[in-house]
C-alpha positions in Angstrom: -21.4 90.5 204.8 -21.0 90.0 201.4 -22.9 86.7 200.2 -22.2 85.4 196.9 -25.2 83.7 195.7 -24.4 79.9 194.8 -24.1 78.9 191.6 -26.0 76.5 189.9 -24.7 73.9 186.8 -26.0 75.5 183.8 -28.6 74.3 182.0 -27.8 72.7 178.6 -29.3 74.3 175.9 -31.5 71.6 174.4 -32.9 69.3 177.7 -32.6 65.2 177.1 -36.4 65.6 176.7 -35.6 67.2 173.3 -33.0 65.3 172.1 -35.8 61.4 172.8 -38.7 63.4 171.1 -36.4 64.5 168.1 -35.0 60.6 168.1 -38.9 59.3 168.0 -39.7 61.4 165.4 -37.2 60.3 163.2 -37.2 57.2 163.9 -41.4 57.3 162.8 -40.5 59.6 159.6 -37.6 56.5 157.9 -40.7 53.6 159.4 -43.2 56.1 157.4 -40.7 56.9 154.1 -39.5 52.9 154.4 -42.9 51.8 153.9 -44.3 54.2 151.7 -41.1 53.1 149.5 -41.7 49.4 149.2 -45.6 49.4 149.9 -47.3 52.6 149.9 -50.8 54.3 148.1 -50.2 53.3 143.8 -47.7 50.4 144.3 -49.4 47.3 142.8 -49.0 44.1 144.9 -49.7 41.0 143.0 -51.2 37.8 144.7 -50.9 34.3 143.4 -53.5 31.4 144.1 -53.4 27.9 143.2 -56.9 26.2 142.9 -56.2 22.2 144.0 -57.2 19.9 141.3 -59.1 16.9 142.0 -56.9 13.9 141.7 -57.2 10.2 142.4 -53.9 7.8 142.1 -54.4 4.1 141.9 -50.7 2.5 142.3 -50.1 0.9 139.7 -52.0 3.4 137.1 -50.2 6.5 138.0 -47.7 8.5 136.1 -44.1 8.1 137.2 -44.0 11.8 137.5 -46.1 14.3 137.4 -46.0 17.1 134.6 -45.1 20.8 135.1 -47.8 22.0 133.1 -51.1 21.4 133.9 -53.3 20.6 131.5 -56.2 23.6 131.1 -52.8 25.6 130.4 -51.6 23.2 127.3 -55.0 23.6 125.8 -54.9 27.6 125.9 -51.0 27.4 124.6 -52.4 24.8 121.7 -55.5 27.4 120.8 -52.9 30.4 121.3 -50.5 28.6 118.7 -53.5 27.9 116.8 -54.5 31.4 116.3 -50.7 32.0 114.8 -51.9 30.3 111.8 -55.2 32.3 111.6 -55.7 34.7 108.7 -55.4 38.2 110.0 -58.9 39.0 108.7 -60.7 37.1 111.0 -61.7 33.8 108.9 -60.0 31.0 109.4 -56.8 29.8 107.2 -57.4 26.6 106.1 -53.8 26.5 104.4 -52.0 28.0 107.1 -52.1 24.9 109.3 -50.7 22.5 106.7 -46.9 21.8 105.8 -48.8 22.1 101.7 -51.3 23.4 100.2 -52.4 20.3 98.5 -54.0 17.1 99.4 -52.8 15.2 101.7 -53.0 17.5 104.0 -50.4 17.2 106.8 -50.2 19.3 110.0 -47.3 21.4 110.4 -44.9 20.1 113.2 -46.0 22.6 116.4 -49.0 20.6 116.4 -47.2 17.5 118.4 -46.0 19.8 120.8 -50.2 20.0 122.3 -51.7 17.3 120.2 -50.8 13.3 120.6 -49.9 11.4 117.2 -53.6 10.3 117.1 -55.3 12.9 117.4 -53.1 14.9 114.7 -53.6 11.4 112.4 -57.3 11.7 113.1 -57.7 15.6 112.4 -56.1 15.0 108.9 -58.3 12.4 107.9 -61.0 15.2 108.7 -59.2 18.1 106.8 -58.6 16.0 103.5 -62.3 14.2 103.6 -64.2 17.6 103.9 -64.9 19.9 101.7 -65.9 23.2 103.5 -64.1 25.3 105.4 -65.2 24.4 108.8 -62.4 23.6 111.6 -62.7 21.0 114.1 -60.7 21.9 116.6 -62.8 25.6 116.4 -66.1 23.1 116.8 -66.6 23.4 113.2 -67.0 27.1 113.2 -66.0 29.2 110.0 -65.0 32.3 111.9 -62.3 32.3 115.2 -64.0 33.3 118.2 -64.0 36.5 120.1 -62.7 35.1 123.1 -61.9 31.7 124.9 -61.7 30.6 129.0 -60.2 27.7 129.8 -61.7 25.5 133.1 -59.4 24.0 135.7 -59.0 20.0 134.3 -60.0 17.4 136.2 -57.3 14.7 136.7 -57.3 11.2 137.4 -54.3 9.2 137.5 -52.6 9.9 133.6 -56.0 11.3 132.4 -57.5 14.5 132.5 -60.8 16.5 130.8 -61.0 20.4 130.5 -63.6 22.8 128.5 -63.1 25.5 126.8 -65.5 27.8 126.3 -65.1 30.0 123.0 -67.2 32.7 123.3 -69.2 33.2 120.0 -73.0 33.9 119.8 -73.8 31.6 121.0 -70.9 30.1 123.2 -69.4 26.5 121.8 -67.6 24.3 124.1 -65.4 21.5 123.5 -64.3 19.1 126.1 -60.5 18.2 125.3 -59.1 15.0 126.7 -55.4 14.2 127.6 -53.5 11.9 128.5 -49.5 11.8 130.0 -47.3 11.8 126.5 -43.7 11.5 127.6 -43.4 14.4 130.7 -46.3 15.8 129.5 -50.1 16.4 128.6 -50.8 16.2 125.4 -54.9 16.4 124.3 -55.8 13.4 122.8 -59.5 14.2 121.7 -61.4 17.3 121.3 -65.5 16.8 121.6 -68.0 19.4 120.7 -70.9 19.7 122.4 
């Protein structure tokens, strides 16, 4: 007797086995490419904070709105505009602030965009009644200083007090005060201390 043997259904050539473990693995490899893309080793993330101010509102005494800017940032955009004006060897201008270079002395016009009408009407009284080259707003320092930091105000109702700290040797500070001007702060005094 002749006996065929029985035939069995090939065998694919790659088994489904295969075909899950190759599907895995590529599936890892675009997770792996994907992330090294949009996240991976070098790529800088950056990470914002806000630090809550301290604020107190009394009804009757608080702003109608609030400004956009808060205040330590309108004194470091006043002593940033400020330093426009600066000589570019380091001492201060004494003429560059003024719209003339002859008494009366008046404050060019960026000035009321950081400084209230009083305090610019005070700070000319004290340019064209001194005789030296000292600068109030720089504490009465001849020179600019190397560096200034600005502290987070503190803000109640439609006032608010910051320091800056300008870092000579050794370190002046001046407290600014502002009040609400319009939609904004404006500094209304600088003290020296």
């Amino acid at each position: 007797m002749n006996q065929q043997p029985m035939m069995q259904n090939p065998r694919p050539a790659v088994s489904k086995w295969l075909w899950i473990i190759l599907i895995i693995v590529v599936v890892i490899a675009a997770g792996f490419f994907g992330w090294y893309y949009l996240m991976g080793p070098g790529k800088k993330t950056t990470t914002t904070t806000t630090t809550p101010t301290t604020t107190s509102t009394t009804p009757s005494a608080a702003p109608t709105t609030t400004p956009a800017v808060a205040p330590q940032i309108v004194a470091k955009n006043f002593y940033n505009y400020y330093l426009t004006l600066v000589d570019p060897n380091g001492k201060t201008d004494f003429q560059g602030r003024f719209q003339s270079t002859t008494k009366p002395y008046k404050l060019k016009t960026g000035f009321s965009d950081y400084l209230t009408a009083t305090l610019i009407s005070n700070l000319e009284s004290q340019f064209n009644s001194t005789a030296t080259n000292t600068d109030p707003i720089f504490c009465n320092a001849q020179d600019i200083p190397d560096d200034a930091t600005y502290d987070v105000a503190t803000i109640t109702n439609d006032t608010a007090t910051s320091v800056v700290n300008m870092h000579y040797a050794p370190v002046k500070k001046a407290t600014l005060g502002y009040i609400v001007d319009g939609n904004n702060w404006k500094i209304n005094s600088i003290t020296c201390q």
